[in-house]
N, CA, C and O atoms as CSV, one atom per row, in Angstrom:
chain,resi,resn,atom,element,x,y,z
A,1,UNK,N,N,111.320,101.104,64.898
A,1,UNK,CA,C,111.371,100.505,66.209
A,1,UNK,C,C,110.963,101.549,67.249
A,1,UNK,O,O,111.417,102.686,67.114
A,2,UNK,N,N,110.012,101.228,68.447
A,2,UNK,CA,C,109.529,101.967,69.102
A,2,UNK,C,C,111.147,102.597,70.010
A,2,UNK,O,O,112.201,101.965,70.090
A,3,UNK,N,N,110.948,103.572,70.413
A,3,UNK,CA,C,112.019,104.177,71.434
A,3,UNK,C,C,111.498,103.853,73.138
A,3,UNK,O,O,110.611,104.531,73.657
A,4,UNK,N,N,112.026,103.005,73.688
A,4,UNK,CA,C,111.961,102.678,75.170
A,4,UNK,C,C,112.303,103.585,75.984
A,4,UNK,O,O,113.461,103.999,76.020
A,5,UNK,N,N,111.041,104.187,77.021
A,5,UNK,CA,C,111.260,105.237,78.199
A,5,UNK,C,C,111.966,104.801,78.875
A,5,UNK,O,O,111.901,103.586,79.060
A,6,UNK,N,N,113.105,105.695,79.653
A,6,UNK,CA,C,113.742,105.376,80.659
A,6,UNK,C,C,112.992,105.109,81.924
A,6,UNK,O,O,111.851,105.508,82.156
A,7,UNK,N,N,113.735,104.405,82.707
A,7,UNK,CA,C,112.993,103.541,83.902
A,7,UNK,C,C,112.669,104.939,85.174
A,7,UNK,O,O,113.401,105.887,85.459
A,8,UNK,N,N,111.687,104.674,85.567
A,8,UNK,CA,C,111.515,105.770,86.709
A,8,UNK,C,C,111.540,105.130,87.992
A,8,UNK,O,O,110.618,104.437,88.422
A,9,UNK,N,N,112.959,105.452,88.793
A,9,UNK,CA,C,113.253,104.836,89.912
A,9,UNK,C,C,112.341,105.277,91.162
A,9,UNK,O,O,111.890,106.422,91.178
A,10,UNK,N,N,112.100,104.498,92.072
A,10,UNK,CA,C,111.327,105.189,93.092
A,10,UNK,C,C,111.943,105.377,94.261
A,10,UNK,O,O,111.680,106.227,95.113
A,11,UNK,N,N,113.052,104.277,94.277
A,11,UNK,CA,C,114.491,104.198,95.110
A,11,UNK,C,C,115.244,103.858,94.716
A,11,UNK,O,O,115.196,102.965,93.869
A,12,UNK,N,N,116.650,104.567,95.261
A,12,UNK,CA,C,117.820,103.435,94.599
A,12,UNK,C,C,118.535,103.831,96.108
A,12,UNK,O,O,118.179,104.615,96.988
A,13,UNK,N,N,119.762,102.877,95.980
A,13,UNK,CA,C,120.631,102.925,96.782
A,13,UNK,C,C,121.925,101.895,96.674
A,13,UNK,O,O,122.097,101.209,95.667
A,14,UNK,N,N,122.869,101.855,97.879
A,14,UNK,CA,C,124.507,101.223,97.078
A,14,UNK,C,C,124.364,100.597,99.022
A,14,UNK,O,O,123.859,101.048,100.050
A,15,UNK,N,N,124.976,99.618,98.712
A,15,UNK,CA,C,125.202,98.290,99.610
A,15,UNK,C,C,125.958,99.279,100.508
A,15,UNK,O,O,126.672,99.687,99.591
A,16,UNK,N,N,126.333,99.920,101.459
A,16,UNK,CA,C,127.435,100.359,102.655
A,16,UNK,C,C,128.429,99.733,103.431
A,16,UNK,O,O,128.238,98.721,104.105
A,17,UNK,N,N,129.402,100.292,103.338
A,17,UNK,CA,C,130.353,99.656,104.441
A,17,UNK,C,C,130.214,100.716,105.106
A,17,UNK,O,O,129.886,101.824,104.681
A,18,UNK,N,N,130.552,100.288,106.562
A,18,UNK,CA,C,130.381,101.512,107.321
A,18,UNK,C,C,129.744,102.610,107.641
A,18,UNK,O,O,130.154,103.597,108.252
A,19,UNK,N,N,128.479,102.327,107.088
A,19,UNK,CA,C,127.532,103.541,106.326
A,19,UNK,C,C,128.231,104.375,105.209
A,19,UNK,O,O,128.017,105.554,104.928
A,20,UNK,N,N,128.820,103.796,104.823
A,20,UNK,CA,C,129.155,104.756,103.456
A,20,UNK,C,C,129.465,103.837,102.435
A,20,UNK,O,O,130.150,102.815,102.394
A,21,UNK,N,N,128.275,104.934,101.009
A,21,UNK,CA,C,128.007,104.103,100.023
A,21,UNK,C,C,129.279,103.692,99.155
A,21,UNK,O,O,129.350,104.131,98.007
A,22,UNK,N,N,130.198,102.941,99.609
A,22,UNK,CA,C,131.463,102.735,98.805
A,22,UNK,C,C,131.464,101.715,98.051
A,22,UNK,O,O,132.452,101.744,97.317
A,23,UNK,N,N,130.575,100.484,97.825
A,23,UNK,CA,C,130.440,99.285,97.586
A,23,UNK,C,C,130.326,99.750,96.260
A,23,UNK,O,O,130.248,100.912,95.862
A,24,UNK,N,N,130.329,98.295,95.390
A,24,UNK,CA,C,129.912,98.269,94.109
A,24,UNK,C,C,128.682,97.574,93.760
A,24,UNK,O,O,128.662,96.883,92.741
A,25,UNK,N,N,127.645,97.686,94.507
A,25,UNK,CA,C,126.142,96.782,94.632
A,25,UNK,C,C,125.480,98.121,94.689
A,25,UNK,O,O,125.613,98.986,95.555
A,26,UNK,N,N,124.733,98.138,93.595
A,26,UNK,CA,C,123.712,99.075,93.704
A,26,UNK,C,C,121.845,98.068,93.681
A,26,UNK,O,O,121.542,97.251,92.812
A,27,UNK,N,N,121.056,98.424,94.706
A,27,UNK,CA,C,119.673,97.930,94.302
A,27,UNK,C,C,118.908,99.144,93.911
A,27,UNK,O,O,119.367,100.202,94.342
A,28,UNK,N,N,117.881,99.204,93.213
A,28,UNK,CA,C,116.706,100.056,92.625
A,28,UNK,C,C,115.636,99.155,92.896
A,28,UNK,O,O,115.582,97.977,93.251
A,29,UNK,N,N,114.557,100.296,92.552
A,29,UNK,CA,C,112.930,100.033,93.055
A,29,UNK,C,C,112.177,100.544,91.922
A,29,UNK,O,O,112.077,101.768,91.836
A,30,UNK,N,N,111.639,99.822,91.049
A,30,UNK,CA,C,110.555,100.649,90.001
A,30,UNK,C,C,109.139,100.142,91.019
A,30,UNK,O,O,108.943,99.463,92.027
A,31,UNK,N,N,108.185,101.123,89.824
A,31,UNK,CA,C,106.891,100.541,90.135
A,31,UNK,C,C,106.596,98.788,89.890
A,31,UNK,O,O,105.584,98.166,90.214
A,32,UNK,N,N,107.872,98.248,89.194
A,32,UNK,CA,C,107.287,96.826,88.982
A,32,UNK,C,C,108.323,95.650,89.136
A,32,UNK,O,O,108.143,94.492,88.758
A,33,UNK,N,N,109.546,96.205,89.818
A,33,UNK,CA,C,110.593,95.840,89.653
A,33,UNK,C,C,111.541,96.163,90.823
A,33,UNK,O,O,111.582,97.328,91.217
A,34,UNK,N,N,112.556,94.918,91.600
A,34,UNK,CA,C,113.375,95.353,92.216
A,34,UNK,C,C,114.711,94.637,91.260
A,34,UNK,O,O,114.731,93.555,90.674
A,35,UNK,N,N,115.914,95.836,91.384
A,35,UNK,CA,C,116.902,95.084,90.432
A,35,UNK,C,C,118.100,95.226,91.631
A,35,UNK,O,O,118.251,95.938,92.624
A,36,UNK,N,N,118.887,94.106,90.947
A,36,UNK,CA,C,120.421,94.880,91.720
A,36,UNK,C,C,121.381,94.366,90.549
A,36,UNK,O,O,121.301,93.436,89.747
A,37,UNK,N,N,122.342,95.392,90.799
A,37,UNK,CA,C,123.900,94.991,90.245
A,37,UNK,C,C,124.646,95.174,91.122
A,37,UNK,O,O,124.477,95.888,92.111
A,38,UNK,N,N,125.881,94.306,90.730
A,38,UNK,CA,C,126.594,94.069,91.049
A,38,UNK,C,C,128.131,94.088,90.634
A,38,UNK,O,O,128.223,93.628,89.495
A,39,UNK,N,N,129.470,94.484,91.190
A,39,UNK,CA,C,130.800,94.297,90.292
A,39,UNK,C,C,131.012,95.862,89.159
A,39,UNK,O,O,130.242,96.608,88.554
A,40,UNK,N,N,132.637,95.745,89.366
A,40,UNK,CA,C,133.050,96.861,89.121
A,40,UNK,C,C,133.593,96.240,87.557
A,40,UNK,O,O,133.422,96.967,86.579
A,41,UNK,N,N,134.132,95.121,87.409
A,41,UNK,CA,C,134.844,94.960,85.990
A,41,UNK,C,C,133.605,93.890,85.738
A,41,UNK,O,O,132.789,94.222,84.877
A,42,UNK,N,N,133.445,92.898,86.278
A,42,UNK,CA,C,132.529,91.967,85.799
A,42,UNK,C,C,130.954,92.316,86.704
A,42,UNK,O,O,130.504,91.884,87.766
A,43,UNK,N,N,130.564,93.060,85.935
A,43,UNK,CA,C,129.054,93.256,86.735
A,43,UNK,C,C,127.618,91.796,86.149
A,43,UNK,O,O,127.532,91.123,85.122
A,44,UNK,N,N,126.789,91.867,87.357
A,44,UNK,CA,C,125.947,90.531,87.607
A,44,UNK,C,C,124.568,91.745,87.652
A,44,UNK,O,O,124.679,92.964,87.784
A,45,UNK,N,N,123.713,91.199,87.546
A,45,UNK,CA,C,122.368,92.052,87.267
A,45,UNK,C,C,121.471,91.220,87.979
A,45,UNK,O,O,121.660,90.030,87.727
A,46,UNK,N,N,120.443,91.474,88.885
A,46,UNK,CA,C,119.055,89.915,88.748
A,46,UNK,C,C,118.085,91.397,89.296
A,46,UNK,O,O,118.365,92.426,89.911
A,47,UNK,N,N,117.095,90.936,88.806
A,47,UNK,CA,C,116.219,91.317,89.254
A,47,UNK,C,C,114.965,90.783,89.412
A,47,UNK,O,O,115.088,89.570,89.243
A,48,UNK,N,N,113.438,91.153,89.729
A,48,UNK,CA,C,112.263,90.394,91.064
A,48,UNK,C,C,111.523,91.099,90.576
A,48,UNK,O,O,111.624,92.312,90.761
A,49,UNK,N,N,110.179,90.368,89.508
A,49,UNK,CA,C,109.247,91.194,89.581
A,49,UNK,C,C,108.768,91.210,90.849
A,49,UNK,O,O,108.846,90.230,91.590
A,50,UNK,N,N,108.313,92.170,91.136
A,50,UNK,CA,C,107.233,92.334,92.593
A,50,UNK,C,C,106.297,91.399,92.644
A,50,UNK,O,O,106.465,90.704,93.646
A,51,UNK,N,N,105.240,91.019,91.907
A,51,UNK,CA,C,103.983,90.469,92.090
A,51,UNK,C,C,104.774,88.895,92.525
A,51,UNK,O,O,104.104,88.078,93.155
A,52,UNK,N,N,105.858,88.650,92.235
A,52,UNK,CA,C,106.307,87.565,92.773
A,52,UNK,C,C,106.854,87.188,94.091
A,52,UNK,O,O,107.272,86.120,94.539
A,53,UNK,N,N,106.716,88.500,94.634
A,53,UNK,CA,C,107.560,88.575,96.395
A,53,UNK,C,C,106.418,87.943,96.935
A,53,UNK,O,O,105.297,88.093,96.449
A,54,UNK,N,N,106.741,87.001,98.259
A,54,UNK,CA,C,105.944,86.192,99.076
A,54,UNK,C,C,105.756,86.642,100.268
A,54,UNK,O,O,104.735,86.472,100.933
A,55,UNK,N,N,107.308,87.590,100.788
A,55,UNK,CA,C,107.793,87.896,102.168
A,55,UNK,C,C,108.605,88.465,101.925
A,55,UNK,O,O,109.537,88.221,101.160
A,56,UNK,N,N,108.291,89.725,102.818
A,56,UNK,CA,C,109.682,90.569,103.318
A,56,UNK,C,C,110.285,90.667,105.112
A,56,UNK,O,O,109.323,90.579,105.876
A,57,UNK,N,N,111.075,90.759,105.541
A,57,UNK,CA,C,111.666,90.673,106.660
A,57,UNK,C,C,112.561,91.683,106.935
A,57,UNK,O,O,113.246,91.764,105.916
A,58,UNK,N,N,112.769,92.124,107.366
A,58,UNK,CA,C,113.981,93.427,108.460
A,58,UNK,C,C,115.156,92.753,109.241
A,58,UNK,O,O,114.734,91.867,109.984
A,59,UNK,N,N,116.307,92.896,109.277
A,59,UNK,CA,C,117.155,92.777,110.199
A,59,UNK,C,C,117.851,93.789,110.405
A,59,UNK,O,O,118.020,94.518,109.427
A,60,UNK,N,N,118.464,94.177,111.659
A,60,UNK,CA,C,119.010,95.260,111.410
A,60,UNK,C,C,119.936,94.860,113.060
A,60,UNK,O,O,119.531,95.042,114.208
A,61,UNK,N,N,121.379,94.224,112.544
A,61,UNK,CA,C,122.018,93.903,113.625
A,61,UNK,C,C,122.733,94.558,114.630
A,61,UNK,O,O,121.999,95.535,114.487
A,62,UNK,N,N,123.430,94.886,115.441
A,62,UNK,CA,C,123.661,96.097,116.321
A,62,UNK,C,C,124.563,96.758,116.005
A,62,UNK,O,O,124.709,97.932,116.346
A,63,UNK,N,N,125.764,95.742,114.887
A,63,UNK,CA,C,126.518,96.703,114.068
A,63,UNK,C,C,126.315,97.604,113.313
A,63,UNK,O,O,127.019,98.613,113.274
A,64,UNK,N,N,124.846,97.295,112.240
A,64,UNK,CA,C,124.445,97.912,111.504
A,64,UNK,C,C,123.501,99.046,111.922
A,64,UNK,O,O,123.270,99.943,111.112
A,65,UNK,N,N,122.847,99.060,113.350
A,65,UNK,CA,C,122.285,100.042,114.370
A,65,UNK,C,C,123.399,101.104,114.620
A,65,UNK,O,O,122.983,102.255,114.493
A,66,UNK,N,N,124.522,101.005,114.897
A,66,UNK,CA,C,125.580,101.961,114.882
A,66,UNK,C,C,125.878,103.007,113.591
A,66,UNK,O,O,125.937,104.233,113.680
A,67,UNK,N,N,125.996,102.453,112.751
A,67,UNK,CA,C,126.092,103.158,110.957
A,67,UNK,C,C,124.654,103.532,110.558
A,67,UNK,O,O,124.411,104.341,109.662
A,68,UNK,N,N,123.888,103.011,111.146
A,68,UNK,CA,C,122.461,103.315,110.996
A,68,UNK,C,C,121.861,102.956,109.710
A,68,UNK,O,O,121.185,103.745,109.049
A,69,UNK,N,N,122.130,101.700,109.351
A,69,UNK,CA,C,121.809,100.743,108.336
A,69,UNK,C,C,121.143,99.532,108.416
A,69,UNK,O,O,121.144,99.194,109.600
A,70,UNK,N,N,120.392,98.456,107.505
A,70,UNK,CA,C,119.911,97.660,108.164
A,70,UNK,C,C,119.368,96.541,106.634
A,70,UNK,O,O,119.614,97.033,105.533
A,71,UNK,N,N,118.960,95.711,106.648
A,71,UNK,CA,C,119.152,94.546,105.337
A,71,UNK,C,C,117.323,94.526,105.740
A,71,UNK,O,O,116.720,94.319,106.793
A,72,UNK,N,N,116.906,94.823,104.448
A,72,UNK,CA,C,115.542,93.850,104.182
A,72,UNK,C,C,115.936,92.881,103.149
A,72,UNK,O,O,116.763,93.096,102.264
A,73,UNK,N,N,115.265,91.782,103.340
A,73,UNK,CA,C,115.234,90.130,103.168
A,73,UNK,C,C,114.297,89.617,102.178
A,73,UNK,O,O,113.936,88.542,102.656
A,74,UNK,N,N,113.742,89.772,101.144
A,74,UNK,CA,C,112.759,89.525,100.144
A,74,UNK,C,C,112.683,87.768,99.786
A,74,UNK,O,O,113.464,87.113,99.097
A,75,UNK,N,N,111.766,87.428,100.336
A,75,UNK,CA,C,111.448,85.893,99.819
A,75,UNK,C,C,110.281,86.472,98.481
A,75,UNK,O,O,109.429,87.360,98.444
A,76,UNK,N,N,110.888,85.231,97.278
A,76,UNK,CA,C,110.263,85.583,96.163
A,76,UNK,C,C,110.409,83.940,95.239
A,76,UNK,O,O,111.368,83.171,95.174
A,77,UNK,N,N,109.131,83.858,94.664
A,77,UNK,CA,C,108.503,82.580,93.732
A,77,UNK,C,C,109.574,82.505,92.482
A,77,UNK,O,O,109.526,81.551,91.705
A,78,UNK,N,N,110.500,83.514,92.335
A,78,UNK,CA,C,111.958,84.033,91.413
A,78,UNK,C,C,112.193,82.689,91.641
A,78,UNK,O,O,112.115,82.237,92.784
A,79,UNK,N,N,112.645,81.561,90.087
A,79,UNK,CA,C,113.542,80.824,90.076
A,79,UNK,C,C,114.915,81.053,90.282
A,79,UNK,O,O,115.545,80.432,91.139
A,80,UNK,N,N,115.521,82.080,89.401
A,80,UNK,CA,C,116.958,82.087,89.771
A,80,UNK,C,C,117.572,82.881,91.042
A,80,UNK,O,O,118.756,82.910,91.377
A,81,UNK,N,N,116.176,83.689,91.833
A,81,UNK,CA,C,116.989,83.940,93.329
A,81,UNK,C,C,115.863,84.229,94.382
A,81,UNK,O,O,115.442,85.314,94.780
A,82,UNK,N,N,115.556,83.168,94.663
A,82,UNK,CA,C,113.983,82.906,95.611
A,82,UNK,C,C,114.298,83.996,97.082
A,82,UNK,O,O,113.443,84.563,97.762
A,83,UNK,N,N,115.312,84.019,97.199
A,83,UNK,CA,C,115.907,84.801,98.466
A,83,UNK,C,C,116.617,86.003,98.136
A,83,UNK,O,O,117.700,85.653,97.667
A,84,UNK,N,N,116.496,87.606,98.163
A,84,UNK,CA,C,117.077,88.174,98.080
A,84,UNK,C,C,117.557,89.452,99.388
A,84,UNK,O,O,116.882,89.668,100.394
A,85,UNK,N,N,118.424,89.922,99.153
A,85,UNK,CA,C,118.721,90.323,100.345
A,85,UNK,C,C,119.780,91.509,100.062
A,85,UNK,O,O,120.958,91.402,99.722
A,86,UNK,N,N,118.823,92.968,100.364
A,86,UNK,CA,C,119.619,94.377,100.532
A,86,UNK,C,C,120.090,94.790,101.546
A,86,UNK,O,O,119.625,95.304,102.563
A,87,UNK,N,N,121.552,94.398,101.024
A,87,UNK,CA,C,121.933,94.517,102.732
A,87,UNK,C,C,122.892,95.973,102.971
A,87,UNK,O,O,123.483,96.674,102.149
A,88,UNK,N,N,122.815,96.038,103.850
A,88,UNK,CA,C,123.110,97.433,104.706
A,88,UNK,C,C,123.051,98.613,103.751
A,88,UNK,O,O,123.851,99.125,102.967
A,89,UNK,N,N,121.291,98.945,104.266
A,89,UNK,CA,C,120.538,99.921,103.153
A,89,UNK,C,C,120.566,101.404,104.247
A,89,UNK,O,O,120.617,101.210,105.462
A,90,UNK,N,N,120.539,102.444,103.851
A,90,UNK,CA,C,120.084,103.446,104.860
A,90,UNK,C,C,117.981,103.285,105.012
A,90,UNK,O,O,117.073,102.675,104.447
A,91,UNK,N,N,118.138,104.157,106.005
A,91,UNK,CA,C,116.564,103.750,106.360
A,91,UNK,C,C,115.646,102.508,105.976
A,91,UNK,O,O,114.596,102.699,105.362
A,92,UNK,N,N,116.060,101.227,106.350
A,92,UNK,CA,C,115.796,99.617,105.731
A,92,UNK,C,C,114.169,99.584,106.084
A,92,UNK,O,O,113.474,98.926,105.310
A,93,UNK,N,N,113.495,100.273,107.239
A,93,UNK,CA,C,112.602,100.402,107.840
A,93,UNK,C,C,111.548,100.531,106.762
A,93,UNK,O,O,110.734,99.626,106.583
A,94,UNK,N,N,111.549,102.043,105.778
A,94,UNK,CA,C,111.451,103.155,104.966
A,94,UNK,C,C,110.780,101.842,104.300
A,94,UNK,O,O,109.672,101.307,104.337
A,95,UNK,N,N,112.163,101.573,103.599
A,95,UNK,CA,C,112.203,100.962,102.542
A,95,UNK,C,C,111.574,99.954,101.866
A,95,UNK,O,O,111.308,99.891,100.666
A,96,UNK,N,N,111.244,98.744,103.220
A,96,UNK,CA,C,110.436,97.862,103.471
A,96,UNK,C,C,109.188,97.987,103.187
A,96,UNK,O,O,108.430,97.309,102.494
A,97,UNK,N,N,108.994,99.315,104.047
A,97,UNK,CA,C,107.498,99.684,103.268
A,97,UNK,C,C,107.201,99.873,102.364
A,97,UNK,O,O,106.057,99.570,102.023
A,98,UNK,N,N,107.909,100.357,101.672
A,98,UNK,CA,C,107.775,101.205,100.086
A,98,UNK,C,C,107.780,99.989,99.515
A,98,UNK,O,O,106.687,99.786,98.986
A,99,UNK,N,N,108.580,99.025,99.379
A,99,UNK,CA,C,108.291,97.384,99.125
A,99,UNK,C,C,107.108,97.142,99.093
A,99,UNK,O,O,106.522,97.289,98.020
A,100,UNK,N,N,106.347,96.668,100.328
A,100,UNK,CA,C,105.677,96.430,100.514
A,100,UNK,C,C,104.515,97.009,99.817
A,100,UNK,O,O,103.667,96.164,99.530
A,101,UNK,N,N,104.215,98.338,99.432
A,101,UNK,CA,C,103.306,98.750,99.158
A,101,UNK,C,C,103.072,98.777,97.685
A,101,UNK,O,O,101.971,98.762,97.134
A,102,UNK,N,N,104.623,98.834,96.933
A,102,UNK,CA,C,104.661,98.481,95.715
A,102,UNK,C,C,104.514,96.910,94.962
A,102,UNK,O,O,104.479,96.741,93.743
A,103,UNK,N,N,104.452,96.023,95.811
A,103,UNK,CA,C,104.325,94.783,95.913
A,103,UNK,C,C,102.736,94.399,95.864
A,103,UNK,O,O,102.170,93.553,95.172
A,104,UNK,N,N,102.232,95.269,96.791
A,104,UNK,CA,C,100.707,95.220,97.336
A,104,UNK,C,C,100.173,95.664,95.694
A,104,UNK,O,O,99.751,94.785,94.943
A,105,UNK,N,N,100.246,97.028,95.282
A,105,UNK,CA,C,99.921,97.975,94.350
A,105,UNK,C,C,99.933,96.968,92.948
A,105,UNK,O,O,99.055,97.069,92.091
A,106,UNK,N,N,101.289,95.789,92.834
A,106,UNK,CA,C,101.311,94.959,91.659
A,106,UNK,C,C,100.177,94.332,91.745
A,106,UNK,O,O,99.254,94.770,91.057
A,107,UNK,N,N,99.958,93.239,92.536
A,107,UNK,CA,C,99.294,92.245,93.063
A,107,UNK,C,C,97.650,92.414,92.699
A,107,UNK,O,O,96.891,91.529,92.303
A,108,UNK,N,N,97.344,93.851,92.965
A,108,UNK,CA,C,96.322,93.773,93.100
A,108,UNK,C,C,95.992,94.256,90.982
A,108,UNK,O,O,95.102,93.956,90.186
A,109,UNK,N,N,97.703,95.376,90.856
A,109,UNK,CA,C,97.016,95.612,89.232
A,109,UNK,C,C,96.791,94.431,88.207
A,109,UNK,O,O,96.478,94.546,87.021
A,110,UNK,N,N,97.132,92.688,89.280
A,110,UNK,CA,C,96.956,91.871,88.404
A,110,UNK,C,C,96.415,90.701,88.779
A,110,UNK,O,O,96.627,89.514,88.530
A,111,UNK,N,N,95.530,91.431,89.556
A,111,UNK,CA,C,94.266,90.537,90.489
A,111,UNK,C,C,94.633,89.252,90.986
A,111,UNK,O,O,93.919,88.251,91.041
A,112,UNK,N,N,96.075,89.412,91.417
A,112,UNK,CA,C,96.764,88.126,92.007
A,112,UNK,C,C,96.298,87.905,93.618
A,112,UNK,O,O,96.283,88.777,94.486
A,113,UNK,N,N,95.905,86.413,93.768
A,113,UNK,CA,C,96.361,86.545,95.475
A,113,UNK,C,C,97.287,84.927,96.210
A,113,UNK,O,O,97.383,83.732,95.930
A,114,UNK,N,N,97.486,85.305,96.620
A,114,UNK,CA,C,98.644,83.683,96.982
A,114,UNK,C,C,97.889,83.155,98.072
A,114,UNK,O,O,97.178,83.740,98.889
A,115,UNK,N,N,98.193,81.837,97.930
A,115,UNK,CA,C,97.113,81.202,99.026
A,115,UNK,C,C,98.286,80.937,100.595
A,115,UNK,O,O,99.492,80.712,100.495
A,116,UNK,N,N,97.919,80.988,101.231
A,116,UNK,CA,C,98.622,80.656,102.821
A,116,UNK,C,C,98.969,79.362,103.148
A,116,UNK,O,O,98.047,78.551,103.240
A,117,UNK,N,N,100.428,78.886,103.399
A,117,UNK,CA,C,101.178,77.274,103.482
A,117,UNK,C,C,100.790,77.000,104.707
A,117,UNK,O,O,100.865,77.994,105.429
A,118,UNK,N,N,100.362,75.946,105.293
A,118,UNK,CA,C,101.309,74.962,106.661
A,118,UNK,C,C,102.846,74.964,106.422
A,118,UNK,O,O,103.750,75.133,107.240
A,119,UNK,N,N,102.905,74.727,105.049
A,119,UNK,CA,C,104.510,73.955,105.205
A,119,UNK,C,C,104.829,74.645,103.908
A,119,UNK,O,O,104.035,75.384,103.327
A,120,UNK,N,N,106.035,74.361,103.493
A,120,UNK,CA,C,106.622,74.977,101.821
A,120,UNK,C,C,106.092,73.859,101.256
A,120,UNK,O,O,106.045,72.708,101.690
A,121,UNK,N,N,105.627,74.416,100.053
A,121,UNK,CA,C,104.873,73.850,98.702
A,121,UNK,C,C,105.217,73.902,97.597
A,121,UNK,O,O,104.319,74.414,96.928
A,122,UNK,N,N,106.435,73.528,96.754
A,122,UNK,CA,C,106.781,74.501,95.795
A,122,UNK,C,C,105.672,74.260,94.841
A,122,UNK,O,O,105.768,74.825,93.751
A,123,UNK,N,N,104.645,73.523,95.066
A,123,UNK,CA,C,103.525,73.537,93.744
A,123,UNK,C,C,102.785,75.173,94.167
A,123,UNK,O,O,102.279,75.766,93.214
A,124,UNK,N,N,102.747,75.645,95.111
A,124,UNK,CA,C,101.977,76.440,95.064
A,124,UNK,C,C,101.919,77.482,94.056
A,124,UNK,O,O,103.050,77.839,93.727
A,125,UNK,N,N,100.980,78.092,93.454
A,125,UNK,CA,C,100.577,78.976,92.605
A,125,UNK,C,C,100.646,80.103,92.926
A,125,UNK,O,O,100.704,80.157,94.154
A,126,UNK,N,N,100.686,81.519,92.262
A,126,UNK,CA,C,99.764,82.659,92.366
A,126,UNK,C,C,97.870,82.605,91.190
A,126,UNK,O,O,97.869,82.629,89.959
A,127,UNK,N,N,97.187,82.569,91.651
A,127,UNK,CA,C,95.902,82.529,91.402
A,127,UNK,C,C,95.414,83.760,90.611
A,127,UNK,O,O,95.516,84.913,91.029
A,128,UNK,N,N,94.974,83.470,89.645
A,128,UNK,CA,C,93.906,85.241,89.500
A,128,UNK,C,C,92.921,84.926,90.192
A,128,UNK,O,O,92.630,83.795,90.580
A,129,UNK,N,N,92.087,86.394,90.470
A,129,UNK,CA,C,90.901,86.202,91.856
A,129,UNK,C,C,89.624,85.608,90.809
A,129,UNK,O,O,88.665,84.861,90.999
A,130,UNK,N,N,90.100,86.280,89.740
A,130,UNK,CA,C,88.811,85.857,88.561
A,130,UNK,C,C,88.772,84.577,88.414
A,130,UNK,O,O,87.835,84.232,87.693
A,131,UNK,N,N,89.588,83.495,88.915
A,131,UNK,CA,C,89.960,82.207,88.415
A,131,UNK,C,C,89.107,81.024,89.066
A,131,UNK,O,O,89.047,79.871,88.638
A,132,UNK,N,N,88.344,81.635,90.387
A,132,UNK,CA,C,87.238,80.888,91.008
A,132,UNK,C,C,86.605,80.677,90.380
A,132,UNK,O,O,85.597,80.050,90.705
């Protein structure tokens, strides 16, 4: 049986109260992958391939401007969690990007492109570009 490399994180980080990482929610960032867990006795896992994110968003409310924390918002084609949401991350700003760019970086290693709604569609597809 082949031996599986360990995962090479590009971020990680733990949910904050107060700005401090005390929570039991950790999210990570691979090159192809956002995961989170969750729970100290009963832990929950989900994770998002990237090439499936649609939208990302920033909030960062005035409480969380004080602790200097802030939630990016991941809309994703994910059946079991179309909406995900890291909330009170340090530098959310940062982070977003690094999203973003690792999202971008999938997309393109798999010549995906999503077409643009009027309205929600759940028929909509991701396309290969080769598929014209």
């Amino acid at each position: 049986m082949e031996k599986l490399k360990p995962l090479q994180y590009l971020w990680r980080d733990r949910k904050r109260i107060l700005g401090l990482p005390i929570s039991f929610t950790r999210y990570s960032l691979t090159e192809d992958r956002i995961f989170v867990e969750a729970g100290l006795l009963n832990l929950r896992a989900e994770e998002i391939i990237l090439y499936r994110v649609r939208d990302l968003s920033l909030r960062i409310a005035l409480s969380q401007r004080i602790f200097g924390v802030g939630s990016v918002i991941i809309q994703s084609s994910d059946k079991s969690s179309p909406v995900l949401e890291l909330k009170n991350i340090k530098q959310p700003r940062e982070v977003k990007e690094l999203i973003h760019q690792q999202v971008e970086a999938m997309k393109e290693a798999r010549r995906l492109r999503v077409g643009e709604l009027l309205e929600d569609n759940p028929s909509e597809q991701e396309v290969p570009l080769d598929a014209e």
